[in-house]
C-alpha positions as CSV (number, residue, x, y, z in Angstrom):
1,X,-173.0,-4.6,-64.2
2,X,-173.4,-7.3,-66.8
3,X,-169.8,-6.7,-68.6
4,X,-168.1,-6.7,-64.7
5,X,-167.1,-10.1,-65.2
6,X,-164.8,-9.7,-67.9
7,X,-162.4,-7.7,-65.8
8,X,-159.9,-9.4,-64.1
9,X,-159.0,-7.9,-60.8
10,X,-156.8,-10.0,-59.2
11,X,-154.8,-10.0,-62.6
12,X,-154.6,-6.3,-62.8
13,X,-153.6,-6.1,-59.4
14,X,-150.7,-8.6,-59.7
15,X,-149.6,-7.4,-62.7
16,X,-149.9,-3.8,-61.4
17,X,-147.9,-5.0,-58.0
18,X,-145.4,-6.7,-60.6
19,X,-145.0,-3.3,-62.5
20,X,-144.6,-1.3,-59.8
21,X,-142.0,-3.4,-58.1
22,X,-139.9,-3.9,-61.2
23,X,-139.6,-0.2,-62.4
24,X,-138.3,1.1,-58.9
25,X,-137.6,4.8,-60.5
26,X,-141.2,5.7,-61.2
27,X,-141.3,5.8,-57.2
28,X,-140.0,9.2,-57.9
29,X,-143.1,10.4,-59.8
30,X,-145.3,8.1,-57.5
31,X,-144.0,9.8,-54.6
32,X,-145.4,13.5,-56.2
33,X,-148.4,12.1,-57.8
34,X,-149.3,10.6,-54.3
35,X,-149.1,14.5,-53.4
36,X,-152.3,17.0,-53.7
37,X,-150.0,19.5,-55.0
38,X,-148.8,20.6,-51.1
39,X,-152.1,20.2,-49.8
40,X,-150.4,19.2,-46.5
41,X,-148.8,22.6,-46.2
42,X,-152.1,23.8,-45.5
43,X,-152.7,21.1,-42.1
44,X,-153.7,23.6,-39.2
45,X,-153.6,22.4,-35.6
46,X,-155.6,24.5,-32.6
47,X,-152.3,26.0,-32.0
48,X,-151.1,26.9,-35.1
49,X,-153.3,30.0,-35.5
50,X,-152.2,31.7,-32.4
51,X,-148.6,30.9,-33.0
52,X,-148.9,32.6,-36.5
53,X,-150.7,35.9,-34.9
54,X,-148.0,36.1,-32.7
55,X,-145.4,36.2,-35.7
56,X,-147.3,38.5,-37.4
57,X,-147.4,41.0,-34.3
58,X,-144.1,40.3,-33.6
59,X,-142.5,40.2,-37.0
60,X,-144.6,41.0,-39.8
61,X,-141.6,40.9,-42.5
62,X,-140.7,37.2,-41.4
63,X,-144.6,36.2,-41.3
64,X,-144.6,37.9,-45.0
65,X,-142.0,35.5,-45.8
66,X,-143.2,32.7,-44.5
67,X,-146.1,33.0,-46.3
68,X,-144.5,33.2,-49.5
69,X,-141.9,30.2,-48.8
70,X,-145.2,28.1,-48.2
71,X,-147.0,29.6,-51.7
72,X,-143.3,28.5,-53.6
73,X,-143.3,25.2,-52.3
74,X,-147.4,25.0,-52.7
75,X,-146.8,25.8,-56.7
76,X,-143.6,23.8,-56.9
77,X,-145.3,20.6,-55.1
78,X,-148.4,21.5,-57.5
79,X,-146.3,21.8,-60.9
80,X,-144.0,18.4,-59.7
81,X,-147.6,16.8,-59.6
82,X,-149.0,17.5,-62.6
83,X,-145.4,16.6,-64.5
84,X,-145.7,13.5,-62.5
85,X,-149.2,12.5,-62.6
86,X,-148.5,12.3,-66.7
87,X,-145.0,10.8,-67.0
88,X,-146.2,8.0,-64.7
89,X,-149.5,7.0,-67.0
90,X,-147.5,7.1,-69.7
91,X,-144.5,5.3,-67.8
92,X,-147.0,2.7,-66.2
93,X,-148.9,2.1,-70.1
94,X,-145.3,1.8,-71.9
95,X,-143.8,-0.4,-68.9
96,X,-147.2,-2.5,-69.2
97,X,-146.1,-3.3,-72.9
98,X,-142.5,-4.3,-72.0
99,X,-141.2,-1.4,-73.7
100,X,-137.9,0.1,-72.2
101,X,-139.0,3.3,-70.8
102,X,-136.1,5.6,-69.1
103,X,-136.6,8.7,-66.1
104,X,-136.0,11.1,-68.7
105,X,-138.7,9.8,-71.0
106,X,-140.9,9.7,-68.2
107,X,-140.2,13.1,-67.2
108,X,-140.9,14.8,-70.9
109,X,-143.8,12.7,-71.2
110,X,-145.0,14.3,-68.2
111,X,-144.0,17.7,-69.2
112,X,-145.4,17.1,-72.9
113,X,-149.1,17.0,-71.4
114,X,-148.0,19.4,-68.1
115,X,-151.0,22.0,-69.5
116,X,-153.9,20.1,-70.2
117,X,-153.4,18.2,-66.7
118,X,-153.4,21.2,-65.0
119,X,-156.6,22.7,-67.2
120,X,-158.0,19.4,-66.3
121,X,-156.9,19.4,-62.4
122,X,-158.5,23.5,-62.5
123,X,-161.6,21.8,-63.8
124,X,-162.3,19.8,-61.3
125,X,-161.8,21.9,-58.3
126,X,-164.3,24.7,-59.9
127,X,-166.6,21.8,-60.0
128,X,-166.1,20.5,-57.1
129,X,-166.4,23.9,-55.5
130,X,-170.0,24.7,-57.2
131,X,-171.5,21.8,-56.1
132,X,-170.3,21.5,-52.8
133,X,-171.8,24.9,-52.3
134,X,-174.6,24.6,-53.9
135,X,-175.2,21.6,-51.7
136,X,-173.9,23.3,-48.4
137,X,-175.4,27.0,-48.6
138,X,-179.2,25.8,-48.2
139,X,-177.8,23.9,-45.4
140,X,-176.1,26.8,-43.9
141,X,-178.9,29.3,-44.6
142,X,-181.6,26.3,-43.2
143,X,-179.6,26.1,-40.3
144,X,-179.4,29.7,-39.3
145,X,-182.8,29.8,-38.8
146,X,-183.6,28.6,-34.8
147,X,-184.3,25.2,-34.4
148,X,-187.3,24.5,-37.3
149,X,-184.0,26.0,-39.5
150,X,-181.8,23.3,-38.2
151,X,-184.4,20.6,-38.5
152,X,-184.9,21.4,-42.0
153,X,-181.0,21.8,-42.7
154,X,-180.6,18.1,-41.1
155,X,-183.6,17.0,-43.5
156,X,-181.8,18.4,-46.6
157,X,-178.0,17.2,-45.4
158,X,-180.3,13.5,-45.5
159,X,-181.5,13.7,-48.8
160,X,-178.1,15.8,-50.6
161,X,-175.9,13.0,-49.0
162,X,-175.9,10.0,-51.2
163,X,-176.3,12.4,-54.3
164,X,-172.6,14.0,-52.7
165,X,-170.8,11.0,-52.2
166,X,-172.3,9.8,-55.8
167,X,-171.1,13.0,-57.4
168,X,-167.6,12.9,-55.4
169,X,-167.4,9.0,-56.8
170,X,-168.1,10.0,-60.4
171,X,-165.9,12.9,-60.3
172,X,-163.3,11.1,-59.4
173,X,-163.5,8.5,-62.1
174,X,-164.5,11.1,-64.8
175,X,-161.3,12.8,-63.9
176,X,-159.0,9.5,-63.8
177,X,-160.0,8.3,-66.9
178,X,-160.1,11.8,-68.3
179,X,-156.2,12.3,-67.0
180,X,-155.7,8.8,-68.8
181,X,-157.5,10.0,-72.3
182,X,-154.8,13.2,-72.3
183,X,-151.9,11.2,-71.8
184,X,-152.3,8.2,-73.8
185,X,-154.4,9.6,-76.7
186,X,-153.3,13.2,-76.6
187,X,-156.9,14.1,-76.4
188,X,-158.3,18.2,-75.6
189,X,-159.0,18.5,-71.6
190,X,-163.2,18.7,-72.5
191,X,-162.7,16.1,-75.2
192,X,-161.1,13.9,-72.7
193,X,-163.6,14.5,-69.8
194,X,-166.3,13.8,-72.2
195,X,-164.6,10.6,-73.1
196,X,-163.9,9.9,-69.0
197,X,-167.7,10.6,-68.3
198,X,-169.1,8.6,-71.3
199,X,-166.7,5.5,-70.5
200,X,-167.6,6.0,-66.6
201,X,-171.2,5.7,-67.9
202,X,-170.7,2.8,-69.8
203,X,-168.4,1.2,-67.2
204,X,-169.9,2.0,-64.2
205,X,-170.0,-1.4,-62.8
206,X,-166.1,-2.3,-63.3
207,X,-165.4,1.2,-61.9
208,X,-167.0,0.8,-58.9
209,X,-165.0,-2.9,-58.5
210,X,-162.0,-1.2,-59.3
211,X,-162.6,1.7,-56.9
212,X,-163.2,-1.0,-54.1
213,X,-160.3,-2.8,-55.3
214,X,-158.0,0.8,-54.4
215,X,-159.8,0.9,-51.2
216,X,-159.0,-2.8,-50.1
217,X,-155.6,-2.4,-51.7
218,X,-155.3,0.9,-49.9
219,X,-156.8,-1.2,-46.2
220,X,-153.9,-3.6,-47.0
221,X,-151.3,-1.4,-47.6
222,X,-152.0,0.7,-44.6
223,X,-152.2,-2.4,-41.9
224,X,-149.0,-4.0,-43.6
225,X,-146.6,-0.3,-43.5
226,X,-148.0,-0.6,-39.5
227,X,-146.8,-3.7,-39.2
228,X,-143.2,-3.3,-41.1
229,X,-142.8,0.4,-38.9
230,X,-143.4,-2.4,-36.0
231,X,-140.9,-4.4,-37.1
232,X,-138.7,-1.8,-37.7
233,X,-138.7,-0.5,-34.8
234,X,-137.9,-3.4,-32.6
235,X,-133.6,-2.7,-33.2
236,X,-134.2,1.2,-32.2
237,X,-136.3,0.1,-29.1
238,X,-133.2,-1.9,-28.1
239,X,-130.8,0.5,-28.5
240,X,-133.3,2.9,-26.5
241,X,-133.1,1.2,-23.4
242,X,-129.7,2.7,-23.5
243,X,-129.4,5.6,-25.0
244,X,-133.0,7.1,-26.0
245,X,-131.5,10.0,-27.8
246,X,-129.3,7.9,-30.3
247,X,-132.2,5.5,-30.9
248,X,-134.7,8.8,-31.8
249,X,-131.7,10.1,-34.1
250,X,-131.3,7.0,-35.7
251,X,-134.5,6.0,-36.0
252,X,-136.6,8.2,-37.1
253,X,-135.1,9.0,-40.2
254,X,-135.0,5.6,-40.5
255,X,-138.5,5.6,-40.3
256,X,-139.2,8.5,-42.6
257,X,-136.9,7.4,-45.5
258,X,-139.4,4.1,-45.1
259,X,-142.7,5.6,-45.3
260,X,-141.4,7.8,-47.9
261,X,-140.4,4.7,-50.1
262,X,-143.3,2.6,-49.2
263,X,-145.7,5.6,-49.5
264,X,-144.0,6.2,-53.4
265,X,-144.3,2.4,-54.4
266,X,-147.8,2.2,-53.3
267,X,-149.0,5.5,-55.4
268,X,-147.4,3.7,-58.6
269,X,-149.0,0.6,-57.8
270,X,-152.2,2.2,-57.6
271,X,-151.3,4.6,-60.8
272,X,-150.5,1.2,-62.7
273,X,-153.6,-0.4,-61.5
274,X,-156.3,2.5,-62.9
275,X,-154.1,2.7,-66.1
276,X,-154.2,-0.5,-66.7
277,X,-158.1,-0.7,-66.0
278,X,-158.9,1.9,-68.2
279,X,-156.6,0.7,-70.9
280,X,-158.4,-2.5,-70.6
281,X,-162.1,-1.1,-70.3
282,X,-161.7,1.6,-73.0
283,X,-160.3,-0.5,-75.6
284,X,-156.8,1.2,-75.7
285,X,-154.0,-1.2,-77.9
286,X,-150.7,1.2,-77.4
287,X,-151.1,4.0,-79.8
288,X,-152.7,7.2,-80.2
289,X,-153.2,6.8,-83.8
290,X,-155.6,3.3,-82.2
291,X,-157.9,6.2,-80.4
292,X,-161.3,7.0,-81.4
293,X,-164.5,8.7,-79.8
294,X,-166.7,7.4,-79.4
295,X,-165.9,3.9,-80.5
296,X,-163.4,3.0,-78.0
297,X,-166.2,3.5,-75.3
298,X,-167.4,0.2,-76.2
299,X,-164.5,-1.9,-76.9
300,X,-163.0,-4.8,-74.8
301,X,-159.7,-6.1,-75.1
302,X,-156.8,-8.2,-72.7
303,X,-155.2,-6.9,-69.9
């Protein structure tokens, strides 16, 4: 934690906030790197199950189809978020250096490193798979045996938890920096996760600031859309006390289009503020030709 004072937050969060503003088309790729590659087409309510049994009784070559509508747009969400998670580090790093940067640059530079963000994305849902089970079978198994089982289960779910949420933490860095270290220095997918845990490891401190620093950001964000939708919905109200249907029609895709936007901007702000950190904590100057392992791991240099 002794280097943790030579990053300066509130600067990288104005100057990410600045960024993000400013180059309103990288919105676009904040809007599908925001995305978890359609993880929301996977949401199940209590009713949903039953609903889909019945379509499958009823009419198995529509629920066959259904299916494979939601696997096409799983893959397509999945595919625009890999393209997008690399066009807008590369977008964010270029805009950071007042170079022009264009959509269609920011859309090849995504595609340029489409492979080795998705080797890397793979990567880190095997491992996050392994772990998680081999933290939750001994619960599961403990837990299946009568009440001593579930005492012992509860015992282990104490001791496992911290070591979770640590791992889930340093995953999570390893693979931002890691998804950073592919874009910007063209590096190999274990090349750049050994670069991501090594720099996490010698960072630790500043990427624990900067992952509270998201979180408050993300705290802020969230109470201030509540309070715009509030705002924004005071003209609809009105016209409600008339006419509820035309109020509903109008405004809620009024509402939508406004999330959507907001929701976009906020992704890129947050994409411009880790890119910026790790530029700043590994020692990056603006060229790939500038990267070195381990060297960089060390370096310090201006936002």
């Amino acid at each position: 934690m002794e280097n943790a004072a030579l990053m300066d937050y509130w600067g990288l969060v104005t100057r990410s906030l600045r960024l993000s503003w400013k180059h309103k088309f990288l919105w676009f790729f904040g809007f599908f790197a925001a995305s978890s590659g359609g993880g929301n087409v996977g949401s199940w309510q209590e009713e949903g199950a039953p609903w889909l049994q019945d379509l499958f009784l009823r009419s198995p070559h529509v629920f066959v189809l259904l299916i494979m509508a939601l696997v096409i747009v799983g893959l397509l969400l999945l595919v625009l978020n890999v393209i997008s998670t690399g066009g807008l580090i590369r977008g964010v790093s270029e805009a950071g250096r007042e170079r022009p940067i264009t959509f269609s640059a920011t859309w090849r530079a995504g595609l340029s490193t489409f492979w080795r963000l998705l080797g890397l994305t793979v990567l880190a849902i095997l491992v996050f798979i392994v772990v998680t089970m081999v933290c939750v079978v001994p619960i599961v198994v403990s837990a299946l045996g009568g009440p001593p089982g579930i005492a012992i289960a509860f015992v282990i779910a104490a001791v496992l938890f911290l070591p979770y949420i640590a791992f889930l933490l340093a995953l999570t860095f390893t693979v931002t920096y890691a998804e950073r270290q592919i874009v910007l220095r063209d590096a190999g997918v274990f090349d750049a996760v050994r670069y991501g845990w090594e720099l996490l490891r010698a960072r630790v401190g500043e990427s624990f600031l900067l992952w509270l620093t998201a979180l408050l950001s993300r705290l802020v964000f969230i109470l201030g859309l509540i309070a715009a939708l509030a705002v924004l919905a005071i003209p609809f109200f009105i016209i409600g006390i008339g006419n509820a249907f035309v109020a509903l029609v109008l405004g809620i895709p009024v509402g939508v289009v406004f999330i959507i936007l907001a929701t976009s901007w906020f992704s890129t702000y947050l994409y411009a503020l880790w890119t910026l950190a790790y530029e700043r904590l590994s020692g990056y100057g603006g060229d790939v030709e500038e990267s070195a392992w381990p060297e960089a791991v060390g370096a310090t240099g201006d936002v």
